[in-house]
VMD Tcl script that draws the C-alpha trace (Angstrom):
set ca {
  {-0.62 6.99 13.82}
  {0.45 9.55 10.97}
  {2.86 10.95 12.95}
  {4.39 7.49 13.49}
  {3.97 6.43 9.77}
  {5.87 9.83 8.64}
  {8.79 9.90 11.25}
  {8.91 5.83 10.01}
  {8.50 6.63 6.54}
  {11.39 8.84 6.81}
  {13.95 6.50 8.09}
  {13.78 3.82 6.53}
  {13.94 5.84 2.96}
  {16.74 7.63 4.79}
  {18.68 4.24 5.44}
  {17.80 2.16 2.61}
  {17.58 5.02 -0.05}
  {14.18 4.12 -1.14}
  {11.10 5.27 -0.28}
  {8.75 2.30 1.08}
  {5.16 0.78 0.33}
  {2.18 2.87 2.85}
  {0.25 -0.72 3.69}
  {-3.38 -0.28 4.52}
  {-6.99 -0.90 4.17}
  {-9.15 2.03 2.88}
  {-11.51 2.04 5.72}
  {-8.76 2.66 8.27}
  {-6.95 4.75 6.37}
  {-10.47 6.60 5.94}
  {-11.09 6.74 9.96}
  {-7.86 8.76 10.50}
  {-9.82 11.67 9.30}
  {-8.55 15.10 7.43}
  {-4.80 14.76 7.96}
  {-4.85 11.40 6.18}
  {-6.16 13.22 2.82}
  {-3.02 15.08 2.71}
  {-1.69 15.81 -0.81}
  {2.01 14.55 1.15}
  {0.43 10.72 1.48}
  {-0.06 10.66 -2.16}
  {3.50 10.87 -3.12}
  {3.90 7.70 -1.48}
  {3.20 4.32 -3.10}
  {0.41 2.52 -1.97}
  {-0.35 -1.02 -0.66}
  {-4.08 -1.48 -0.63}
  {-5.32 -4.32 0.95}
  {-9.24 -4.62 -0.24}
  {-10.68 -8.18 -0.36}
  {-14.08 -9.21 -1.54}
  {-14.00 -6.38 -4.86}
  {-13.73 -6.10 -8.10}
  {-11.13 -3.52 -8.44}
  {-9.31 -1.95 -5.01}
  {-10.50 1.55 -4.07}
  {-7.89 3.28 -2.49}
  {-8.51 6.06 -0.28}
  {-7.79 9.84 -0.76}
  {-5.11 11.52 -1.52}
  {-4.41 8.67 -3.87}
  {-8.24 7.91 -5.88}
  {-9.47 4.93 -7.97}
  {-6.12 4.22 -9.79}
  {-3.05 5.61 -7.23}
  {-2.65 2.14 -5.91}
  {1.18 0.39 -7.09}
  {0.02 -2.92 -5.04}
  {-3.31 -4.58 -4.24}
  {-3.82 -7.59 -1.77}
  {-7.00 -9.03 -2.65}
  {-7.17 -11.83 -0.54}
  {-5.46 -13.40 2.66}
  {-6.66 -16.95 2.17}
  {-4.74 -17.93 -1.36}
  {-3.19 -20.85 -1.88}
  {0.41 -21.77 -3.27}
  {2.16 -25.14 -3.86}
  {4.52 -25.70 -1.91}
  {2.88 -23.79 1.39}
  {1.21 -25.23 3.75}
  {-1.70 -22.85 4.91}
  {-3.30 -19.68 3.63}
  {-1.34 -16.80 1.77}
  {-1.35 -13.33 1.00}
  {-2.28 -12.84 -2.68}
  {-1.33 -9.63 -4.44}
  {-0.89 -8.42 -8.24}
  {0.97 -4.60 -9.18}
  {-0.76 -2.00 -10.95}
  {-1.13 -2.58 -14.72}
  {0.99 -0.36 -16.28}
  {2.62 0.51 -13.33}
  {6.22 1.14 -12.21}
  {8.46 -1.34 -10.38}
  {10.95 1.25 -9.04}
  {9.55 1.04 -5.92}
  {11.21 -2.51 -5.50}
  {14.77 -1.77 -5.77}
  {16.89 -1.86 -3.33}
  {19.14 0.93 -2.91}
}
mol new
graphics top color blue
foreach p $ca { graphics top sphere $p radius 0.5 }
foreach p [lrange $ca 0 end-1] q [lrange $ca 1 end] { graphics top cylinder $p $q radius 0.2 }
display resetview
């Protein structure tokens, strides 16, 4: 899987200039052991998907605060959309250069 996520990683910042959002849960990310702790991973802006808490807590290499994006629930609801939603909220304080588009 980290093999996957770095060869991926590296093409689509190679195409679209940008480097993208890791996506994950800290328990997986957690299960794919040593490698996964890398100092590399924490150059790379998180997505932390952590439901049911107070306050996300990402994973290593990236700690308590390293997060740039935090789903906290999959069952929101927005006007206009039929059906549950993602809901998310940015880091506070944090920088939105990771959204343009390059």
């Amino acid at each position: 899987v980290l093999n996957w996520a770095r060869t991926w990683l590296a093409a689509v910042s190679a195409r679209c200039g940008v480097l993208p959002l890791l996506y994950t849960g800290p328990a997986f990310w957690t299960g794919l052991g040593a490698e996964a702790r890398r100092t590399e991973w924490g150059q790379i802006p998180l997505w932390i998907a952590h439901y049911g808490v107070a306050a996300p807590d990402a994973p290593l290499p990236w700690g308590k605060t390293g997060w740039s994006a935090w789903q906290w629930s999959g069952s929101g609801r927005v006007d206009g959309v039929s059906g549950d939603v993602d809901r998310n909220v940015l880091a506070p304080g944090g920088s939105l250069d990771w959204l343009r588009w390059r």
